[in-house]
C-alpha positions in Angstrom: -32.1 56.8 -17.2 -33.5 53.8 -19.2 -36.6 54.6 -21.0 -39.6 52.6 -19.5 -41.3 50.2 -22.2 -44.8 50.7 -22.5 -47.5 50.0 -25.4 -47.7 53.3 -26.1 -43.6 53.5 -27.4 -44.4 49.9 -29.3 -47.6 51.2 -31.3 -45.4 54.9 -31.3 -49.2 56.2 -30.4 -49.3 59.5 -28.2 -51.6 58.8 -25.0 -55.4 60.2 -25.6 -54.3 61.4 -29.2 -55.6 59.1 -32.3 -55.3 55.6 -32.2 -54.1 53.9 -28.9 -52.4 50.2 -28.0 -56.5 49.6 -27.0 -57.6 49.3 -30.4 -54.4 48.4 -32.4 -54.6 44.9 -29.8 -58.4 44.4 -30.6 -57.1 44.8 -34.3 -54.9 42.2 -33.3 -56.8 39.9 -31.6 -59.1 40.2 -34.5 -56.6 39.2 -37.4 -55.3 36.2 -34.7 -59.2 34.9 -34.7 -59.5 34.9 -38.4 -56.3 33.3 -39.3 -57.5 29.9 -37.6 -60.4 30.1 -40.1 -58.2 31.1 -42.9 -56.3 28.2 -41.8 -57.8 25.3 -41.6 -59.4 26.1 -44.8 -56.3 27.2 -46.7 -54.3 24.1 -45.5 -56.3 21.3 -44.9 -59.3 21.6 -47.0 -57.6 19.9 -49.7 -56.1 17.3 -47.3 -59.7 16.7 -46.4 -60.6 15.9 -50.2 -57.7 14.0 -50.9 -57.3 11.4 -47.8 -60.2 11.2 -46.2 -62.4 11.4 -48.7 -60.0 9.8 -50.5 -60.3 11.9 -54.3 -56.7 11.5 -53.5 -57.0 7.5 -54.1 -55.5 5.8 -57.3 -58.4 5.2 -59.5 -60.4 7.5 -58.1 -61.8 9.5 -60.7 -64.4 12.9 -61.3 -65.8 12.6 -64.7 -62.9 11.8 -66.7 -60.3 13.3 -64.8 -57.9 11.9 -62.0 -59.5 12.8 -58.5 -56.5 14.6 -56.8 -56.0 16.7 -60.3 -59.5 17.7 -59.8 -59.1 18.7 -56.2 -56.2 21.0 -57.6 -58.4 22.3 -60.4 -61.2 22.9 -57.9 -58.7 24.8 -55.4 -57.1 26.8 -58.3 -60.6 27.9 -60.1 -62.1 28.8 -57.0 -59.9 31.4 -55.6 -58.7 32.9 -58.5 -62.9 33.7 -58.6 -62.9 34.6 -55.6 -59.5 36.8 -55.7 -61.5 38.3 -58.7 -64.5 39.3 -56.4 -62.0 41.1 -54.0 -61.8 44.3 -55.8 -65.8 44.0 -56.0 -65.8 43.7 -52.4 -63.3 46.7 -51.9 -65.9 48.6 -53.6 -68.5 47.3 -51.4 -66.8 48.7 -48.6 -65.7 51.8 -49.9 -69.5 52.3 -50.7 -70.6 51.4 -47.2 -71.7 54.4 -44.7 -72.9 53.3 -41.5 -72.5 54.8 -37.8 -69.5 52.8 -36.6 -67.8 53.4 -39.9 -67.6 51.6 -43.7 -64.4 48.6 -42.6 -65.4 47.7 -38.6 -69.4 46.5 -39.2 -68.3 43.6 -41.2 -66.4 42.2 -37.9 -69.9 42.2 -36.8 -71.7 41.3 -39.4 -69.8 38.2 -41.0 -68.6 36.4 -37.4 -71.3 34.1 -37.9 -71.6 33.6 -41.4 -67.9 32.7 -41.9 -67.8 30.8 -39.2 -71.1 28.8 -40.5 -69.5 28.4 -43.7 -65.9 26.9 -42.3 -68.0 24.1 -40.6 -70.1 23.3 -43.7 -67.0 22.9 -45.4 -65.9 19.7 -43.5 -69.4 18.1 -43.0 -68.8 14.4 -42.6 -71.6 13.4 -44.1 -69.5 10.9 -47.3 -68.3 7.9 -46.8 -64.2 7.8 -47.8 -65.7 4.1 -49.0 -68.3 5.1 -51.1 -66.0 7.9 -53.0 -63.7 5.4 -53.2 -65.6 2.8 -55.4 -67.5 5.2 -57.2 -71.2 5.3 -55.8 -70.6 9.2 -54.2 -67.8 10.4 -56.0 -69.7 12.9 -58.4 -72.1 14.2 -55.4 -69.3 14.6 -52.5 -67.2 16.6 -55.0 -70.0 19.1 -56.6 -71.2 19.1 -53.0 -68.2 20.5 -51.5 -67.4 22.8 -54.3 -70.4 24.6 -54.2 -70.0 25.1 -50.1 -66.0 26.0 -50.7 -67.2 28.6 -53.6 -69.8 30.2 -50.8 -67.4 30.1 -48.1 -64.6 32.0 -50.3 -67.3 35.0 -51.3 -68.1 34.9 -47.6 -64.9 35.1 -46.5 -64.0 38.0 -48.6 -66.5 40.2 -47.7 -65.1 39.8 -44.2 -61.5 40.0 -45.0 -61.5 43.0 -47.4 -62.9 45.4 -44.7 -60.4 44.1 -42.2 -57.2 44.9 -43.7 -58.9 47.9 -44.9 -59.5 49.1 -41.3 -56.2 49.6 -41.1 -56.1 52.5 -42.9 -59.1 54.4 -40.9 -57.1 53.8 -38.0 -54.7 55.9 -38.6 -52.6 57.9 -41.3 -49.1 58.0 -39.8 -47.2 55.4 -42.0 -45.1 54.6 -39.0 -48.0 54.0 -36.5 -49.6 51.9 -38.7 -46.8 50.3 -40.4 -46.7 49.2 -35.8 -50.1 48.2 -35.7 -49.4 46.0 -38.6 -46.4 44.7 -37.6 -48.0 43.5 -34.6 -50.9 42.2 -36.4 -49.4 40.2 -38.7 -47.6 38.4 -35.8 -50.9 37.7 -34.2 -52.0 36.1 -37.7 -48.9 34.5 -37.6 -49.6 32.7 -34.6 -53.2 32.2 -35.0 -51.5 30.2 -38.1 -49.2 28.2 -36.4 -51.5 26.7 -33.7 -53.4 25.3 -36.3 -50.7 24.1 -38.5 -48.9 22.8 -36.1 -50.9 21.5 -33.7 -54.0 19.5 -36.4 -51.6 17.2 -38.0 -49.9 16.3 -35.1 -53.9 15.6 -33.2 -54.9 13.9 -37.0 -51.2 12.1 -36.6 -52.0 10.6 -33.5 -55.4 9.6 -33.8 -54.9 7.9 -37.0 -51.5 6.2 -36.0 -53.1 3.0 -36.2 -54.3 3.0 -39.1 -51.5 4.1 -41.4 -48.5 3.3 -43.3 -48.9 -0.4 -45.5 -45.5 -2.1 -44.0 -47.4 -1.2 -40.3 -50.8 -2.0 -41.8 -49.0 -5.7 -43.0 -47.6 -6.9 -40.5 -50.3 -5.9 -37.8 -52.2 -7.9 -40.3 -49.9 -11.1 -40.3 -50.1 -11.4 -36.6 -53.6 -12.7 -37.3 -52.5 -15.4 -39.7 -53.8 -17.9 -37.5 -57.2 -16.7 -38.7 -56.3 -16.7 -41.8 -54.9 -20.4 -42.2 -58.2 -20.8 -40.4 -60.1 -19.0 -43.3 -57.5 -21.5 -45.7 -58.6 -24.9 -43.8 -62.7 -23.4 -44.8 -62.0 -22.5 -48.5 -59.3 -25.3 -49.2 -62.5 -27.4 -50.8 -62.9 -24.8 -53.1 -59.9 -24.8 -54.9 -58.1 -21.7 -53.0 -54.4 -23.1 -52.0 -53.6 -21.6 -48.2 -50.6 -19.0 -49.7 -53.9 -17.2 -51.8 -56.1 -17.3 -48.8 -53.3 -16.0 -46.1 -53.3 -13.2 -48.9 -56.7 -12.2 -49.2 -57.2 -11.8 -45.3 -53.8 -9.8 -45.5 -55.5 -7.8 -48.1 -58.8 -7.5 -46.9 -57.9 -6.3 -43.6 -55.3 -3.6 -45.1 -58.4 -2.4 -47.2 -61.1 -2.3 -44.3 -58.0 -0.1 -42.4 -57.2 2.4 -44.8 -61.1 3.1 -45.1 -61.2 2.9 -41.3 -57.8 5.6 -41.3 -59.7 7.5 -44.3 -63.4 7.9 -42.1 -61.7 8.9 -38.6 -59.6 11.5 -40.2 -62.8 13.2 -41.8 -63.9 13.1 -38.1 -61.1 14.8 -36.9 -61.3 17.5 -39.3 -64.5 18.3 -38.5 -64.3 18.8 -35.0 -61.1 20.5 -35.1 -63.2 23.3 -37.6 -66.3 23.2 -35.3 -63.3 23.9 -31.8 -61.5 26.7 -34.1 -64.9 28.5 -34.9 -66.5 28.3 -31.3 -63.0 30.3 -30.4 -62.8 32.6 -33.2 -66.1 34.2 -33.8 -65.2 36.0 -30.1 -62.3 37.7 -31.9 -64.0 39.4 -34.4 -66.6 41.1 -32.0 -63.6 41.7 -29.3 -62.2 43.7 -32.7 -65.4 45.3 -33.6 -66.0 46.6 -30.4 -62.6 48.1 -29.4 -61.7 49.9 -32.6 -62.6 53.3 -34.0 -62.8 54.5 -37.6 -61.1 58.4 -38.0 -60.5 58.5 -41.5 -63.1 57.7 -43.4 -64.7 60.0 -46.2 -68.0 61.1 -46.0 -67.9 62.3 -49.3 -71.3 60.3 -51.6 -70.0 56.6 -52.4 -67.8 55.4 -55.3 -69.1 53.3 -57.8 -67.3 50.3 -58.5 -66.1 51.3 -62.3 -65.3 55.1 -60.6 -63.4 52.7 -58.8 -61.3 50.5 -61.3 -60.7 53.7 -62.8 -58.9 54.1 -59.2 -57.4 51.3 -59.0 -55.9 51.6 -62.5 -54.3 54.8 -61.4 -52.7 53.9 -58.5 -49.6 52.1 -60.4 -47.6 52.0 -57.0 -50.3 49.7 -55.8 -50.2 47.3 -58.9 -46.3 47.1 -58.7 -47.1 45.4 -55.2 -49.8 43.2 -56.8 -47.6 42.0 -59.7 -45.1 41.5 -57.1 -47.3 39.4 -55.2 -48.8 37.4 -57.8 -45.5 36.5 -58.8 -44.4 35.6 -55.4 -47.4 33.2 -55.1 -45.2 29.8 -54.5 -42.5 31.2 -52.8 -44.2 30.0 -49.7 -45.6 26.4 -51.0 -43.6 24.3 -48.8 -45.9 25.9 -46.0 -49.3 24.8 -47.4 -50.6 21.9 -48.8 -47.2 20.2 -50.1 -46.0 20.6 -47.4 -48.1 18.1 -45.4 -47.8 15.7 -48.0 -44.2 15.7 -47.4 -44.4 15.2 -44.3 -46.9 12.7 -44.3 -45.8 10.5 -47.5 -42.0 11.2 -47.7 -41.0 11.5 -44.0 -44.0 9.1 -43.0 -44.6 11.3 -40.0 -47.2 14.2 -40.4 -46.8 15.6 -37.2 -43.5 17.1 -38.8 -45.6 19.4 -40.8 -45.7 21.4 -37.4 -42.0 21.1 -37.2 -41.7 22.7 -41.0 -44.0 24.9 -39.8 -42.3 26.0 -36.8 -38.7 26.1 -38.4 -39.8 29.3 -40.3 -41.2 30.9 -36.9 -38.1 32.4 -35.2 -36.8 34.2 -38.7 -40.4 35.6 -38.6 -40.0 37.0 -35.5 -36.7 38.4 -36.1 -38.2 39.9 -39.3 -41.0 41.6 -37.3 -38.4 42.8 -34.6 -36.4 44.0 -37.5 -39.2 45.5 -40.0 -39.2 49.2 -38.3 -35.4 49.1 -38.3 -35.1 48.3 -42.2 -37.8 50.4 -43.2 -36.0 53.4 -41.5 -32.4 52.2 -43.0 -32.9 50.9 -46.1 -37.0 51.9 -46.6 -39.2 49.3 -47.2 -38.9 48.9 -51.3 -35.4 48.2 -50.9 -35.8 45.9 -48.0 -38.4 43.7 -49.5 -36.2 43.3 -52.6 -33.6 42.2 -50.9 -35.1 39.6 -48.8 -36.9 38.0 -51.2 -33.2 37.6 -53.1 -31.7 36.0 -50.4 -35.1 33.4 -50.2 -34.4 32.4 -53.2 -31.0 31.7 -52.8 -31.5 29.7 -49.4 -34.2 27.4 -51.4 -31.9 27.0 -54.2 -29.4 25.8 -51.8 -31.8 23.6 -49.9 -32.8 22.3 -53.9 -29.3 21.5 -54.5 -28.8 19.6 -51.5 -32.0 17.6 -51.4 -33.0 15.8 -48.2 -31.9 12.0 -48.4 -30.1 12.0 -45.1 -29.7 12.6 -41.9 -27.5 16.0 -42.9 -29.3 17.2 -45.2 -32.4 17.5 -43.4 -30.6 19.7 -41.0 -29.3 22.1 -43.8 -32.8 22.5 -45.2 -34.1 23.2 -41.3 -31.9 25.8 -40.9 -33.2 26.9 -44.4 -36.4 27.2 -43.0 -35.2 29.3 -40.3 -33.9 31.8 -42.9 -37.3 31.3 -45.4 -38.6 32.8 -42.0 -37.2 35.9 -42.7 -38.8 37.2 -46.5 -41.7 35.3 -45.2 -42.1 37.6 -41.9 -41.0 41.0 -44.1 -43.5 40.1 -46.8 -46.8 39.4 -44.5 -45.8 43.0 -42.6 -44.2 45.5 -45.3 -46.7 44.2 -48.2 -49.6 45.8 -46.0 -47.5 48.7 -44.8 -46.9 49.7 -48.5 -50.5 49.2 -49.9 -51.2 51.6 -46.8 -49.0 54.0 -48.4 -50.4 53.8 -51.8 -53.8 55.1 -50.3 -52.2 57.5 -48.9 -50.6 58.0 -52.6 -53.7 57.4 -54.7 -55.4 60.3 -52.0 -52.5 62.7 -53.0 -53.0 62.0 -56.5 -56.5 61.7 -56.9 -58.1 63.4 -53.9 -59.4 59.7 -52.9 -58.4 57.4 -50.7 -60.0 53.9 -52.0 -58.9 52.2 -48.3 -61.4 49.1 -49.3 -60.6 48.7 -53.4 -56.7 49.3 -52.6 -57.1 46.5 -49.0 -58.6 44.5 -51.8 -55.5 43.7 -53.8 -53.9 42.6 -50.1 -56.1 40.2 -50.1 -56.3 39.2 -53.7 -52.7 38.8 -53.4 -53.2 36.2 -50.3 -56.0 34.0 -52.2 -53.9 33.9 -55.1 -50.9 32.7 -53.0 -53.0 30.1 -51.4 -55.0 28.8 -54.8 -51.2 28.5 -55.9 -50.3 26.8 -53.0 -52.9 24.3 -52.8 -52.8 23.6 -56.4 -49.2 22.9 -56.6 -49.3 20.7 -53.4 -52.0 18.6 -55.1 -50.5 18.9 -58.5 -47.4 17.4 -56.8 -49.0 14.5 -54.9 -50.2 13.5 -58.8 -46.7 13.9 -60.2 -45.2 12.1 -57.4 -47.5 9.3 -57.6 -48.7 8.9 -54.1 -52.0 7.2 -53.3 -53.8 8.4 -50.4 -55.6 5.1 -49.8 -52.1 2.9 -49.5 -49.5 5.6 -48.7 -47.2 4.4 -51.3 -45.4 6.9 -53.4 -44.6 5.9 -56.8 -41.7 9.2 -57.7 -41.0 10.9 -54.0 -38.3 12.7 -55.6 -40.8 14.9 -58.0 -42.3 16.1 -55.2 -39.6 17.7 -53.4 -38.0 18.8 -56.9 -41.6 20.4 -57.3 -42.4 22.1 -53.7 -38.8 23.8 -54.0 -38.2 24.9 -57.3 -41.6 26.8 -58.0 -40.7 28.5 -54.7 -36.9 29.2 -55.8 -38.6 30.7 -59.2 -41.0 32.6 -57.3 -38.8 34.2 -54.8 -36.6 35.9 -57.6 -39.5 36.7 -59.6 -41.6 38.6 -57.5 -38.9 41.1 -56.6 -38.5 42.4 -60.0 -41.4 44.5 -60.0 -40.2 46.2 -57.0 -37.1 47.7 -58.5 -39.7 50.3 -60.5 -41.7 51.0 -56.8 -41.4 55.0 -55.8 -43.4 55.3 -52.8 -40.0 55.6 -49.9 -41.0 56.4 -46.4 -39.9 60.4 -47.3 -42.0 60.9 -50.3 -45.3 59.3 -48.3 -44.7 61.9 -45.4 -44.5 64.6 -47.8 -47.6 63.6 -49.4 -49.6 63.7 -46.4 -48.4 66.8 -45.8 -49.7 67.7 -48.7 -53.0 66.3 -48.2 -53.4 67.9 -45.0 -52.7 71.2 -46.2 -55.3 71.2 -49.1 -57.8 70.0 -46.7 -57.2 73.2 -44.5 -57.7 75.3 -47.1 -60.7 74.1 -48.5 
């Protein structure tokens, strides 16, 4: 008789015993809520800066320095300090007692704030015209530092404890290697709406606007006014050719600051629409989940927990690892928009990138229980990010000048799909294990300074990401103001090779991992044994 599907056989929870499909879908729904924050912030903050505020613009300059290599400095700086703060904030948590638990009260405490913070972020309050010829250059950039430095503290002390909850939810290394699974496809989707579906609303609203050929010849259908213009000037010495030019020009100008202001708009809204939905999340998550294993022994303090951290060397083979990887996902963020956008001239087909690398996610997530029980997950995640970086050195090698080629590098994407899907769901699974590890060792869990590291891994992935995919619009000579592009091969040679050296890299550490799905059941067994017999 075939086996009736139910939530219960997905999660592999027992009904009324420990965690149930209740929470781990409130968990869920949680994680799907706080990736269209993480979002919009992670890949369009700095597309914000750059085009319509135009810091992106030739000549536009902070201080000395060219204005889109400041934007990457800015987006570099600031989350590695706020990586940095994660293992504070792990302590934090680990520190926190309160009656619903030390990981579930910051759903409910930090919905608002974030959400405050993601707004403030895209305030339309400078004019694209005004940091353009110099006159709020220096204020819109310290401005929006300071509110993208706050945001990232804020949005650490919300993350840590998520990820973190895990953990309290359950022990079983299978369970929760489901929960997360599940999870991680929920982020994954909360991702994709917004990635797919802002360029293609900033895309069409701005279609007007854009592209100089576009911009030119809507221009010369008014040459009528400008012969006009001619007739008025001819008794000043300007010949008809230079006046004809200098309406051309003039109206070009007036539409790439008109392109520049409506796109801050759109930003701005689209923030304001993702918060109004997402703050709902986190309390839906608050409210339906349950902390069971928590210690209620007195609170770490954050060097007691370094000292932690410093022991548990399974955990900072995973960190290397992910530090490493940090650009093997590049194409996704920043970079790639400005592919799509200055290369492709289309940025709607950021969503298409986007999307490409979907359905290997999803086979990934199907897959992910399967490998870990066949292979384990060390060996799994080694081998996955291998084959990544052979796909993108293939997709390198054949570039993307024609018709063909494009559709080699999509079905790259669709494989890129694949470590990408492993990596967002095994990296958490294994951190889960190493508190489970560092408890065995130690006698201490650590869920929040351990979670930290998860997320520390993330922030560093996306400061990479942003700062190559600015440091590459520099290199490849694009101005956001005219849409020409000066060197468009740099930027593709850029986006892919960081990410072919990063895939091989971060497996590396792997190899010397130790914590297989065997050895983390036996330790728990251990752990559960000590703790009857004390």
């Amino acid at each position: 008789m075939k086996k009736k599907f139910s939530l219960h056989s997905l999660f592999g929870t027992t009904p009324g015993v420990g965690v149930q499909p209740k929470e781990a879908l409130a968990y869920s729904v949680a994680g799907f809520g706080q990736n269209f924050i993480c979002t919009i912030i992670g890949s369009y903050i700095t597309v914000f800066m750059t085009d319509a505020l135009l810091f992106g613009a030739d000549g536009v300059t902070v201080g000395t320095m060219n204005g889109a290599i400041a934007v990457a400095v800015l987006m570099l700086g600031a989350r590695v300090f706020d990586a940095l703060n994660d293992p504070i904030m792990g302590s934090v948590v680990d520190k926190t007692r309160t009656k619903w638990g030390k990981c579930r009260p910051y759903l409910k405490w930090m919905a608002l704030p974030i959400g405050i913070m993601t707004i403030l972020c895209f305030l339309p309050i400078f004019s694209a015209e005004n940091v353009y010829n110099g006159s709020q250059t220096t204020q819109a950039f310290v401005t929006i530092a300071v509110i993208y430095v706050v945001w990232s503290v804020v949005y650490t002390i919300a993350d840590v404890p998520y990820w973190g909850l895990s953990t309290c939810l359950t022990n079983d290394t299978v369970v929760r290697g489901n929960i997360l699974t599940v999870a991680r496809m929920f982020c994954t989707v909360g991702a994709g709406i917004v990635t797919v579906f802002i360029p293609m609303i900033t895309g069409a609203v701005t279609e007007k606007f854009k592209y100089a050929d576009t911009v030119a010849d809507k221009a010369l259908i008014a040459q009528h006014k400008a012969e006009a213009i001619a007739n008025m000037v001819a008794n000043q010495g300007i010949s008809k050719d230079d006046a004809i030019q200098t309406f051309v020009g003039t109206v070009k100008q007036g539409m790439e600051i008109a392109n520049a202001d409506t796109l801050k708009w759109v930003y701005f809204i689209s923030a304001v629409v993702l918060v109004v939905l997402a703050i709902p999340m986190f309390f839906y998550g608050f409210k339906n989940t349950q902390e069971r294993f928590t210690s209620d022994e007195n609170p770490p303090s954050f060097g007691h927990n370094l000292k932690l951290l410093f022991k548990n060397k399974e955990l900072l083979l995973i960190v290397l690892s992910g530090v490493l990887g940090g650009a093997r996902m590049v194409y996704s963020y920043t970079g790639g928009l400005y592919f799509a956008k200055y290369i492709l001239q289309n940025e709607g087909l950021y969503g298409i990138i986007t999307l490409l690398v979907v359905p290997g996610g999803l086979v990934a997530s199907i897959l992910v229980p399967w490998m870990s029980k066949k292979f384990t997950k060390k060996w799994s995640y080694i081998a996955v990010h291998l084959f990544g970086g052979i796909v993108m050195a293939i997709m390198y090698f054949v570039g993307y000048d024609a018709p063909w080629k494009l559709i080699i590098c999509a079905i790259g994407l669709v494989l890129l799909g694949i470590p990408q899907g492993v990596n967002n769901i095994m990296t958490y699974a294994m951190i889960g294990d190493t508190v489970d590890y560092l408890e065995w060792k130690t006698g201490e869990r650590g869920e929040g300074i351990c979670f930290a590291m998860q997320t520390l891994i993330n922030k560093i992935g996306m400061a990479v990401g942003a700062f190559i995919g600015v440091l590459s619009m520099s290199i490849a000579g694009i101005n956001a103001r005219t849409y020409e592009v000066a060197n468009p091969e740099a930027l593709w040679d850029v986006l892919i090779l960081s990410g072919v050296i990063s895939m091989f890299a971060c497996a590396v550490p792997m190899f010397f991992y130790t914590v297989t799905e065997k050895r983390q059941r036996e330790m728990v067994a251990e752990i559960a044994a000590r703790t009857a017999k004390k």
